[in-house]
Structure formats: C-alpha cells, structure tokens
C-alpha positions as CSV (number, residue, x, y, z in Angstrom):
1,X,3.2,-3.2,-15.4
2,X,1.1,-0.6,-13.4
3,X,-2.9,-1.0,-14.1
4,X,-4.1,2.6,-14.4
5,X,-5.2,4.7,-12.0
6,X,-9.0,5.1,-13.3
7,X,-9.1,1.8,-13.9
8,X,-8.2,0.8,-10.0
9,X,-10.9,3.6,-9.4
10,X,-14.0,1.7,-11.0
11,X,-13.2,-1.6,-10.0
12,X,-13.2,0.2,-6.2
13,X,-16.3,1.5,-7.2
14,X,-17.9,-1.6,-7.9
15,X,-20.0,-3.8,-5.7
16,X,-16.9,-6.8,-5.6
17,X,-14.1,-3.4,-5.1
18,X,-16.2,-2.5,-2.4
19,X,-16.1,-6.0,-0.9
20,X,-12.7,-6.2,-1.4
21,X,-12.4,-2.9,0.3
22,X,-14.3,-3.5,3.2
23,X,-12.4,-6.7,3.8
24,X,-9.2,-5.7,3.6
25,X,-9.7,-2.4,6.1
26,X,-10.6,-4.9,8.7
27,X,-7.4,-6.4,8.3
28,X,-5.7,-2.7,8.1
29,X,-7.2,-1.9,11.5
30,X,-6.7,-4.9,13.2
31,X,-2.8,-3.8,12.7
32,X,-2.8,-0.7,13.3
33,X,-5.8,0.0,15.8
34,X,-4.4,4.1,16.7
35,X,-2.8,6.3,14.3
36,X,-3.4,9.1,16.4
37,X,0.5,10.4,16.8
38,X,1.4,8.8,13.8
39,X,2.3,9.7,10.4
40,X,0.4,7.5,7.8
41,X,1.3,7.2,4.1
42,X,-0.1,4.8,1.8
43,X,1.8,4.1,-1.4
44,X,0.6,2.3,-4.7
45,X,-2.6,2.8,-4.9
46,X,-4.1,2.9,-1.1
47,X,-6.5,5.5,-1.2
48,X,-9.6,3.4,-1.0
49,X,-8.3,1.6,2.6
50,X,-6.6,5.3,4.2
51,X,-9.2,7.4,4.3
52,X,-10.5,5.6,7.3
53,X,-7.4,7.7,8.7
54,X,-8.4,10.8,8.2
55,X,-8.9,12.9,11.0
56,X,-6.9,10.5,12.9
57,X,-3.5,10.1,12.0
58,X,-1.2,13.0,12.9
59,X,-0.3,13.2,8.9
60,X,-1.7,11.6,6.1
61,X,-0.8,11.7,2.4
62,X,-1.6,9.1,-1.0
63,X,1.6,8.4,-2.9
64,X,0.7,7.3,-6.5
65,X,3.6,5.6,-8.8
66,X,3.9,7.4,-12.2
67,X,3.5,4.5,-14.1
68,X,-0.3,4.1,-12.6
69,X,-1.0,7.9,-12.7
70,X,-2.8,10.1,-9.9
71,X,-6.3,11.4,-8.4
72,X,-6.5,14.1,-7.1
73,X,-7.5,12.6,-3.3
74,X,-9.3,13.5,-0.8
75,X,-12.5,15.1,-3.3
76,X,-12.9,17.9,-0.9
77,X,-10.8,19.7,1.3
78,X,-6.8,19.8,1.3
79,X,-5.3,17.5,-1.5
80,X,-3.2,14.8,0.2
81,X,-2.1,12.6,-3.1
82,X,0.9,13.2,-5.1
83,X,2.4,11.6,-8.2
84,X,6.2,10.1,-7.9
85,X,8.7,7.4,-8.7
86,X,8.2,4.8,-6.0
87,X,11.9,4.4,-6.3
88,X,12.5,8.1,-5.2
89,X,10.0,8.7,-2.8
90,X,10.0,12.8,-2.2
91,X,9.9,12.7,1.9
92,X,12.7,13.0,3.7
93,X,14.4,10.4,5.5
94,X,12.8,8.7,8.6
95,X,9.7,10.2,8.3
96,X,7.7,8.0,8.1
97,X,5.8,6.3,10.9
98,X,3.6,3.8,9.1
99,X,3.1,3.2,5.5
100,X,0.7,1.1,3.8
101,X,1.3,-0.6,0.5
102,X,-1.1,-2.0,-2.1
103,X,-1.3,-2.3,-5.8
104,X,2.8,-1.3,-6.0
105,X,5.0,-4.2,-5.0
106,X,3.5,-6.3,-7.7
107,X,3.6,-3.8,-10.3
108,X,6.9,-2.3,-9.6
109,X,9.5,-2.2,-12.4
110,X,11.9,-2.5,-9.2
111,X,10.7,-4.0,-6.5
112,X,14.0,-4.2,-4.1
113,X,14.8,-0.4,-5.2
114,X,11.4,0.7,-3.8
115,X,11.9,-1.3,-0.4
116,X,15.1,0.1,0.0
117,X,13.0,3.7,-0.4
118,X,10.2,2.8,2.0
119,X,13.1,1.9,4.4
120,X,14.5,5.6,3.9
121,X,11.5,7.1,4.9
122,X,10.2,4.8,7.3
123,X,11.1,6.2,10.8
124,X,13.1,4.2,13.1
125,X,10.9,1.1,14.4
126,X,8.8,2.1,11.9
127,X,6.0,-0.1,10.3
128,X,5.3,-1.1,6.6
129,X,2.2,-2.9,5.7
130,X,2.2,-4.8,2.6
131,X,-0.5,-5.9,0.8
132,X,0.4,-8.5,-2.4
133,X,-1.5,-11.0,-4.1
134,X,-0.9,-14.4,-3.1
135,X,0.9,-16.6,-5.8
136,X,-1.2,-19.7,-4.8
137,X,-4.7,-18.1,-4.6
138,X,-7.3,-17.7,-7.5
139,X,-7.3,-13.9,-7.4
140,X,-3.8,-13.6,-8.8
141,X,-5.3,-16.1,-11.5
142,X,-8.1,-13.8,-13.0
143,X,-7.0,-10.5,-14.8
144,X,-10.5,-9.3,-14.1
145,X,-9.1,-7.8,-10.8
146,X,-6.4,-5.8,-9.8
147,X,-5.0,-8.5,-7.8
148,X,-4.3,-10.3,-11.2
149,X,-2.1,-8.3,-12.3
150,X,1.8,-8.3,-11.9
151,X,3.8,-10.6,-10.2
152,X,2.3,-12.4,-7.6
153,X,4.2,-13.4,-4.4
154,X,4.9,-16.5,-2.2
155,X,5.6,-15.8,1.4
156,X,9.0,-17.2,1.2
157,X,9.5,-14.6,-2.1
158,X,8.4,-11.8,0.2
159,X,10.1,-12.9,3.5
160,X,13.5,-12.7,1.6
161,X,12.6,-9.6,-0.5
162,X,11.7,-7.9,3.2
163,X,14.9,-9.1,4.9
164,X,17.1,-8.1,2.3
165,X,15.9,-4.3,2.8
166,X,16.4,-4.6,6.7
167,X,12.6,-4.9,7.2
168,X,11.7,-7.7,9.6
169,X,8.6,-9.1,9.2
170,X,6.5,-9.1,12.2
171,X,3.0,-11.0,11.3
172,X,1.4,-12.5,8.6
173,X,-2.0,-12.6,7.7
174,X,-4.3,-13.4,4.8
175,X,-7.3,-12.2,3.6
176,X,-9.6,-12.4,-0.2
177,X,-10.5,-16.5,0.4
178,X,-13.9,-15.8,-2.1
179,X,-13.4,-16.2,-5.7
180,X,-12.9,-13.4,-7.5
181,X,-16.4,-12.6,-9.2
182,X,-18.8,-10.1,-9.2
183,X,-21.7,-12.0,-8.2
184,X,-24.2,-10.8,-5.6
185,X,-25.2,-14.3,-3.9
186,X,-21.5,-15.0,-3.7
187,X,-20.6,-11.4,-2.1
188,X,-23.4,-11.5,0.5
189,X,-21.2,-14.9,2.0
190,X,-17.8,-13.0,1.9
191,X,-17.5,-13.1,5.6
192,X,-18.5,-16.7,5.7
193,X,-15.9,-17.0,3.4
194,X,-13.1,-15.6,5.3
195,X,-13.5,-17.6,8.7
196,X,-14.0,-20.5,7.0
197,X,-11.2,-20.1,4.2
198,X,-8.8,-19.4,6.8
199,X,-9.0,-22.5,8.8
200,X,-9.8,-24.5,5.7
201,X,-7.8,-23.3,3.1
202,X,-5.1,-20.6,4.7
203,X,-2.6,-20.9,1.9
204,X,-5.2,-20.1,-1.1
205,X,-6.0,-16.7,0.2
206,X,-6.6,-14.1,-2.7
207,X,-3.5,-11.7,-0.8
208,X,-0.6,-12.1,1.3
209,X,-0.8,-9.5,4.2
210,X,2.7,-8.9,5.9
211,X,3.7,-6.2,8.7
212,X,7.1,-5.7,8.7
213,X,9.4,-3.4,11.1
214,X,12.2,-1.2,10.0
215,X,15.6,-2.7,11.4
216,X,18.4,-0.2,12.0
217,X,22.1,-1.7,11.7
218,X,24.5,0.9,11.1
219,X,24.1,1.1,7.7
220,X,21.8,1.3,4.7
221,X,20.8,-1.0,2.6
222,X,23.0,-1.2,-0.6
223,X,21.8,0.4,-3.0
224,X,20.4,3.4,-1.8
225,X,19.6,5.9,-4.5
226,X,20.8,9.3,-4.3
227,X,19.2,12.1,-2.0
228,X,17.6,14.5,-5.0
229,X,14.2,13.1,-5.0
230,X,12.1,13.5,-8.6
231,X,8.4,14.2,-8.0
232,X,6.3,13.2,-11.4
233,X,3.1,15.7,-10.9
234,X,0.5,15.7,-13.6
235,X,-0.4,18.4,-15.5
236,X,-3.9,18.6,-14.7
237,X,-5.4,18.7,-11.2
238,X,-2.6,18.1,-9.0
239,X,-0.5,20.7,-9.5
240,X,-0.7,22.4,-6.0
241,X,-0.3,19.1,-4.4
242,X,3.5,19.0,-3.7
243,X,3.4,22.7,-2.0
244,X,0.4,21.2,-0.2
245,X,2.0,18.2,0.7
246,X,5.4,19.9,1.9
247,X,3.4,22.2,3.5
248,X,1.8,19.8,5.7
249,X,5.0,17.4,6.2
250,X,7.4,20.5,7.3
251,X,4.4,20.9,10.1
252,X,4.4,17.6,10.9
253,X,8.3,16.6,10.9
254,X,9.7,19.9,12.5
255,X,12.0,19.1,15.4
C-alpha cells in the first residue's frame, strides 16, 4: 500500500528526512557521478534525491504512482512530475537512460509488472537504481518512516525479482545504519554511523541499494503489458504536466 504523497513530503521535510536525504544522495552520486548526456527519471517517489540533477541531466522528469498521488515538482519553473500507473509507464520504449527508484518497489501492488515496465523504457545498457528497505534492518521495523512501510526486501528476494525482468544487477550497496529516530544527538553521528555500520554491521542497513543493467536477449520479458499507456493526472495542479512532459521528451528522444 502506497504512503501518500504529502505524507512522504513532511517526513522529507523533517530534520531525520533530511538526513535521510542527504545520505542517500551520496550514495546516488557515487553511482552515477555525470548525467550530463543522460536522460534521468526517478520513479516512486524520488523527487527529494533528483533535483541534484537538474541542470545536469540532458532530461529529467518525477514519475509519481497513482496510488501515492502527485506534487507538482520542481516549485518554480517547468513542471517535470507526472502522475501514472507504474505498471504503464507513459514513455516510450528505450528511452530511458537511467532511472532511479524509491518508495515504489515496496509499495507496488505488482512489483514484477513494474520491472518488466522500467525494462521497456530503460534504453539499451541502460541503468536502474533501486532503493528498498532492507528486510533485516530496523528501519523496515518502525512505521514511523517511510522505509517501514510495504514489503521489505532481502538481497536474494531482489536479486531474483531483478533477473527475472532481464535486469542484471551490477553492485550492491547499503546505506541508513542509524536507528530510525528523530533525535538531534543521534542525527549529528549519522556519518559516524555509516562507516562504522558498514564494516560492523553491513547486513542491518536501514536500505538495500542495487544498480542493475538492462540485459537485451531477443525478447521481452513475459508479460509485457500492452503499448497504450494510461497516464492518471490529477485534477488540480498538474494538469499541463503531460503536454509539458511530452514536450520535453519528443526534444530529447528525436532521432
């Protein structure tokens, strides 16, 4: 079950959301260090660890499931978040050159349907970053987070859930070794924290961080859903965002 959007919003805007945050785009940019030719696309709900793309990346756009809802994202300038099924994602195939996932595996009424999608779009060679909260660690534990909600994930769950959808894994990482709580002595030693949790205690990280490469082998993976995409935009706020959005992706994907 999806945690809604404005609830993902305040606990980002809190000081442990921020930590969380900051922690977790170290990890994002220790993958993927230039996004300068590339088209970026986070999924789920991403928009608090993309922006540090923008202005970089060659595209850029926020794809929020319908079950969590939508912001409109970026606050200024061109909208670059949409609402959709993440079943049915509305891009067209190979399009796209890295995409970042959090808050949607877990949450996902279907989670090999949507893999199957993000192998659709991804283009060939092209990367997916998952971020999932570890079944062994405390944050999965505590439904005071996001990261406690859902269904958390092994890294044997995940490897076989990747490989099924012709998406290799390439590295694993972990990251969120803190407990989960919103106190300012304990935040100020978040770093201390992380080196020391990882050497210490590597399997009781808060998330499981996985890159994984699109595979191509002649086929799709079975049960790819049909090519009419539905695109769930809300009523209010958003409703220039899909013209926007194609707008920007016929620029970017022509020829």
């Amino acid at each position: 079950m999806h945690l809604d959007v404005l609830e993902l919003r305040k606990f980002y805007q809190q000081p442990l959301g921020g930590m969380v945050r900051r922690l977790l785009t170290q990890r994002i940019r220790t993958r993927w260090r230039n996004t300068q030719a590339c088209r970026v696309m986070g999924l789920g709900f991403a928009v608090p660890c993309i922006g540090m793309f923008r202005g970089e990346a060659a595209c850029l756009g926020a794809l929020m499931p319908g079950g969590q809802g939508a912001l409109v994202w970026p606050a200024s300038g061109d909208v670059l978040s949409v609402m959709v099924d993440d079943a049915m994602l509305p891009l067209p195939d190979a399009s796209v050159d890295c995409l970042l996932c959090v808050h949607g595996l877990e949450v996902s009424d279907r989670p090999p349907a949507m893999l199957r999608e993000i192998w659709r779009v991804l283009a060939p060679e092209g990367k997916l970053l998952l971020i999932v909260p570890n079944r062994r660690g405390l944050w999965a534990r505590f439904d005071t987070t996001p990261f406690g909600q859902g269904r958390p994930y092994s890294r044997g769950q995940l490897e076989r859930l990747l490989m099924d959808a012709l998406l290799t894994p390439l590295e694993w990482t972990a990251a969120l070794y803190m407990p989960p709580l919103d106190r300012h002595w304990l935040m100020r030693w978040a770093t201390v924290f992380e080196r020391v949790g990882a050497r210490l205690w590597p399997g009781f990280a808060g998330v499981i961080i996985v890159e994984a490469r699109k595979e191509l082998m002649g086929a799709l993976p079975a049960g790819k859903p049909a090519r009419g995409r539905t695109v769930l935009v809300p009523a209010r706020g958003l409703s220039k965002t899909l013209n926007s959005l194609r707008g920007r992706f016929t620029c970017c994907w022509r020829g």
